[in-house]
N, C-alpha and C positions, 0 to 999 in steps of 0.2 A: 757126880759132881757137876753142877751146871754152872759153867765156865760162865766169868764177870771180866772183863777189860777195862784196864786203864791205859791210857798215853800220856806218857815223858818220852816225847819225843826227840833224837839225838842232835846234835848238830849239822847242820847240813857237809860242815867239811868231812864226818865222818862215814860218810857213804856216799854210794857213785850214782849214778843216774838212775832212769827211769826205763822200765821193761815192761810188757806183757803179760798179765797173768799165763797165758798162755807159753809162754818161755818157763815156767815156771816146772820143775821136773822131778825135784830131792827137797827131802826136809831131809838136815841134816843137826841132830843132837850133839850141845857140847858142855862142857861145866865152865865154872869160871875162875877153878882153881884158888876158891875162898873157903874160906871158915865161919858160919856165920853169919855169912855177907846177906843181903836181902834185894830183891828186883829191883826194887824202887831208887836200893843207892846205886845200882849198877848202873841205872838207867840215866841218873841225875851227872854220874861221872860220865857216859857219853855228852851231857849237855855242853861240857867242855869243849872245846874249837882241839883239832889237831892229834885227836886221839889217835888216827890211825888203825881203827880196828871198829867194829859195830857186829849189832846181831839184833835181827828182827824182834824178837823177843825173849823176857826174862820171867823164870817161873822160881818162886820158892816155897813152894805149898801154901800160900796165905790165900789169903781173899779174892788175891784178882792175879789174872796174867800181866801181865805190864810190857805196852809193847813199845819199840824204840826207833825201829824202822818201819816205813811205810811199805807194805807188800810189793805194790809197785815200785817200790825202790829197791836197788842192788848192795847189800849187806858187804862189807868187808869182812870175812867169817872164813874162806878156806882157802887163802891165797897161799901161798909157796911153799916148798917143798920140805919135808921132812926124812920119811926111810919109806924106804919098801920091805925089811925085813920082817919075818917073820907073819908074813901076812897084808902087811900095811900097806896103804895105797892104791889099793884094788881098785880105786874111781879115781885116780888121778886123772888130770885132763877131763875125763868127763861127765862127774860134779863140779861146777863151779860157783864163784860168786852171781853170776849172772841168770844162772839155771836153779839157785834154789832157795828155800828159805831157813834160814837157821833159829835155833831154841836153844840158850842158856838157861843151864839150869845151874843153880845157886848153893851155897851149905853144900858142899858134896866131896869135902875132905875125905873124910875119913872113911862114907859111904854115902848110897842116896838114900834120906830120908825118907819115910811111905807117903808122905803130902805131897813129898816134891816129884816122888815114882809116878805116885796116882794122875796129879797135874797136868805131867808133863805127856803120859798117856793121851790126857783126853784134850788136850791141846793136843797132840799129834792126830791125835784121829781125827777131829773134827779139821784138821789141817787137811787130812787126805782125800775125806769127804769133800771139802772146798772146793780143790785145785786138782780130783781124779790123781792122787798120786798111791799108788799101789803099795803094800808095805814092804815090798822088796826094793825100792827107792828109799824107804827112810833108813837111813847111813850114820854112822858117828865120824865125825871130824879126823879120829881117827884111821879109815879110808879111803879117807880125799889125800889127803896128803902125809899119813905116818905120825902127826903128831898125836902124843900122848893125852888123847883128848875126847869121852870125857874120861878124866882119870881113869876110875874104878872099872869102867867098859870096855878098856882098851885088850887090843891081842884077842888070837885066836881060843875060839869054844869061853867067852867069857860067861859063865852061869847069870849075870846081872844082864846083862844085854841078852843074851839068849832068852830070857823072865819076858825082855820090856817087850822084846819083837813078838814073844808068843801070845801077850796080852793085847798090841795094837793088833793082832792076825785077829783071837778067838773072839773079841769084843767089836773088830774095827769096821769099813765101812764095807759098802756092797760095791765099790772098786774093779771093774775087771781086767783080768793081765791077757796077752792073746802071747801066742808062743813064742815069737819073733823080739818081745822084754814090751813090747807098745803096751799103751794101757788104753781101753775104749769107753771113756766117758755114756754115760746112760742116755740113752737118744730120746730127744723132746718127739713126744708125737704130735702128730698136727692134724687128729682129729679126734671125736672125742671118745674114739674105742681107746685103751687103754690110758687116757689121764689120772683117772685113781691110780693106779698100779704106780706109773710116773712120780705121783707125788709122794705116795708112800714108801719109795725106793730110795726116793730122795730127802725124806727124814722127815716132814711135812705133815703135819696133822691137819689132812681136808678132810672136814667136816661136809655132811650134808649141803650145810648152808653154802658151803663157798662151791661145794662142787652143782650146785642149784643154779649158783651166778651163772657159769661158765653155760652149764646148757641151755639157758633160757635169753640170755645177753648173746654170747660169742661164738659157741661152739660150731662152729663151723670149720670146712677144710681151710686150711692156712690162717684165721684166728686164734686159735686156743695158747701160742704166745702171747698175742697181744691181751685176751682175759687175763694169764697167768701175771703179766706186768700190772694191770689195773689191780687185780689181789694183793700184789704183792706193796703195789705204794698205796694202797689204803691201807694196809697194815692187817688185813686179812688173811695171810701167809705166815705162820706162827712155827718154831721148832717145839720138838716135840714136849720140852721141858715148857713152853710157854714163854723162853725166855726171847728176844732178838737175840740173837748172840753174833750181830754184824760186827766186826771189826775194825773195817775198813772206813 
């Protein structure tokens, strides 16, 4: 599935300031407690002033992801407190609104639909790919604070949640964890022994041709960023599907 984006953007009263991608640490999955509902009306109800609640993004297995908040912006999405029984709240205090990014997923009464399973996968992944977040950060709302959220995933050994994490792990990205829970983002080289390796770890289909720029233009010690930018805003830097799939 090769993720398309739309923006319906939220009201600005519905979310907090402006952060870091770098502060950025949990994706954290929640439903919207609807029947039916679809991203686009969810999204159109943030446009409303004084909601009091936001979330980065809404997925309902259709066409597009639909996003609401801006990355850089802080989601209202796991604020205050609910249980810690029976499991719950294992990230209390240290997932927050500030540290991550949230994904409503939509229709998920009764169970999650396989569009909106599938979706919400590959919007997660390409999420951990983004922003280096390891799939032992991506959390259900349930979690952070005990609520019942998303429904069907909630509580311990859930067979659904247990499905999604095994699917973002066996499909997901090349993310590394080091022992201590830190994750080490893929290191830019800055010369031109391994840049293929680089690009292709990093999702990237270099071609001959671009990787031709680089050594005959820039490839030099401490150039090979500044080729990889000149690539990238020519439009020479393509994901693997062919698609931009930029977001932001």
């Amino acid at each position: 599935m090769a993720l398309k984006f739309k923006k319906e953007m939220a009201h600005k009263s519905n979310y907090g300031g402006t952060r870091s991608v770098d502060d950025i640490k949990y994706i954290v999955i929640h439903y919207t407690g609807n029947n039916g509902d679809t991203a686009v009306n969810n999204c159109k109800y943030f446009q409303g002033a004084n909601r009091n609640a936001s979330a980065h993004y809404f997925v309902d297995g259709g066409n597009y992801v639909y996003k609401s908040v801006p990355v850089k912006s802080v989601a209202w999405s796991v604020g205050g407190f609910y249980s810690r029984s029976n499991g719950a709240g294992a990230y209390y205090q240290k997932c927050t609104n500030a540290n991550s990014i949230s994904i409503e997923m939509c229709n998920c009464v009764r169970s999650v639909p396989d569009k909106v399973f599938d979706q919400t996968v590959e919007l997660t992944k390409y999420l951990m790919e983004k922003y280096d977040i390891p799939a032992s950060r991506v959390i259900r709302h349930w979690d952070v604070n005990g609520k019942s959220c998303p429904g069907r995933w909630t509580g311990k050994n859930n067979s659904g949640w247990e499905k999604f994490k095994k699917t973002i792990t066996e499909e997901g990205t090349k993310v590394a964890e080091k022992k201590d829970g830190c994750f080490a983002p893929l290191k830019s080289p800055d010369t031109c022994d391994g840049i293929e390796d680089f690009l292709h770890k990093r999702g990237f289909g270099a071609g001959e041709h671009n990787l031709s720029l680089i050594a005959a233009a820039n490839c030099k010690k401490g150039k090979v960023k500044n080729a990889l930018f000149e690539l990238a805003k020519n439009g020479n830097l393509i994901k693997p599907d062919g698609l931009n799939r930029k977001d932001d």
